[in-house]
C-alpha positions, 0 to 999 in steps of 0.5 A: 452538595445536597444529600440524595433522596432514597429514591435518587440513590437507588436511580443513581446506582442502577444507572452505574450498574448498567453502565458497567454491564452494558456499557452504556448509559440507560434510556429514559425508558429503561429507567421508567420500565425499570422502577416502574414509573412514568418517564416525566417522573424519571426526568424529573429524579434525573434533573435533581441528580445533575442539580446535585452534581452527581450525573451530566445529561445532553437531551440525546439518548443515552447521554447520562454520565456519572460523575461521582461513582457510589457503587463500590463495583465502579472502580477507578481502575483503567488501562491505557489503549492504542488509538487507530488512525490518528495522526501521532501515535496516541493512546486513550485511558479506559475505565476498566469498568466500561466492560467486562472483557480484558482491555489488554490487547484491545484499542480504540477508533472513532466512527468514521461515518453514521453508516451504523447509525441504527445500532446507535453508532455516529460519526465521532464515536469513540469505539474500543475492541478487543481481538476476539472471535466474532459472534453472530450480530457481533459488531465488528472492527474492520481495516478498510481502506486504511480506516477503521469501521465498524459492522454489523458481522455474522460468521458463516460455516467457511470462515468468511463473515458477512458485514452489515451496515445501515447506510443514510439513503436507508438501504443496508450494505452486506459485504462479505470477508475472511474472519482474519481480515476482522481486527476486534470486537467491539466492546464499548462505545464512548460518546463526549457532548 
């Protein structure tokens, strides 16, 4: 394997950083705006660290995965979570570094639909809560229907929460429900290619 130029070493570690913090992977844009640079050169430093084997890229949006972690903060510690709605009980394993919040208690459903497509959220993704109280603009877990969705949630003074979700036709749904009928918040996404 090739050694990382200075400039990629920099690139590779403020994409684990905001990874860890955000829980997904930077935009192309973000990583232009970040190091001040043209995005052909961001796509360009890009390229040469999966040449090198360090990150794997699909032409999607937030599509950068870190394959072999530099930073001392990425642990390879993880915590093994219940997923919703499958067939066997099964459980997935969660770097415990995809978020800051305790995984303890948390699990994980895939998306059922695009219907919150406008938060960046398809069909197929891989969704992990944790029980907490929601926050305003908070995208929440739902029990509907025997499934599992996620929503846009926003807490009013009564203790209900008015849903959100962006459906295809363009139109936003609201819909509104008890703070208990919310079962997590979501804190990370995971996204295969």
């Amino acid at each position: 394997m090739r050694k990382l130029t200075e400039k990629q070493n920099d690139l590779l570690i403020f994409i684990e950083r905001f990874i860890r913090k955000e829980g997904m992977a930077p935009t192309v844009y973000e990583i232009s705006e970040h190091f001040r640079i043209k995005t052909s050169t961001a796509f360009s430093n890009l390229r040469a660290l999966q040449k090198k084997g360090q990150i794997s890229r699909s032409s999607k949006a937030r599509s950068i995965t870190v394959l072999r972690p530099m930073t001392s903060g990425a642990t390879r510690e993880v915590v093994s979570v219940p997923l919703f709605g499958e067939d066997s009980p099964r459980t997935i394993t969660v770097a415990k570094s995809i978020c800051e919040a305790p995984l303890r208690d948390g699990f994980a459903f895939r998306a059922k639909d695009d219907s919150m497509r406008e938060c960046g959220i398809f069909s197929g993704d891989l969704l992990v809560a944790i029980p907490r109280e929601p926050l305003a603009g908070d995208l929440v877990a739902v029990e509907q229907e025997g499934a599992m969705a996620v929503r846009s949630g926003f807490p009013d003074r009564e203790g209900r929460i008015e849903l959100h979700s962006f459906p295809a036709e363009g139109r936003a749904r609201r819909s509104v429900i008890r703070k208990e009928e919310i079962r997590g918040v979501v804190v990370a996404m995971i996204r295969k290619f």
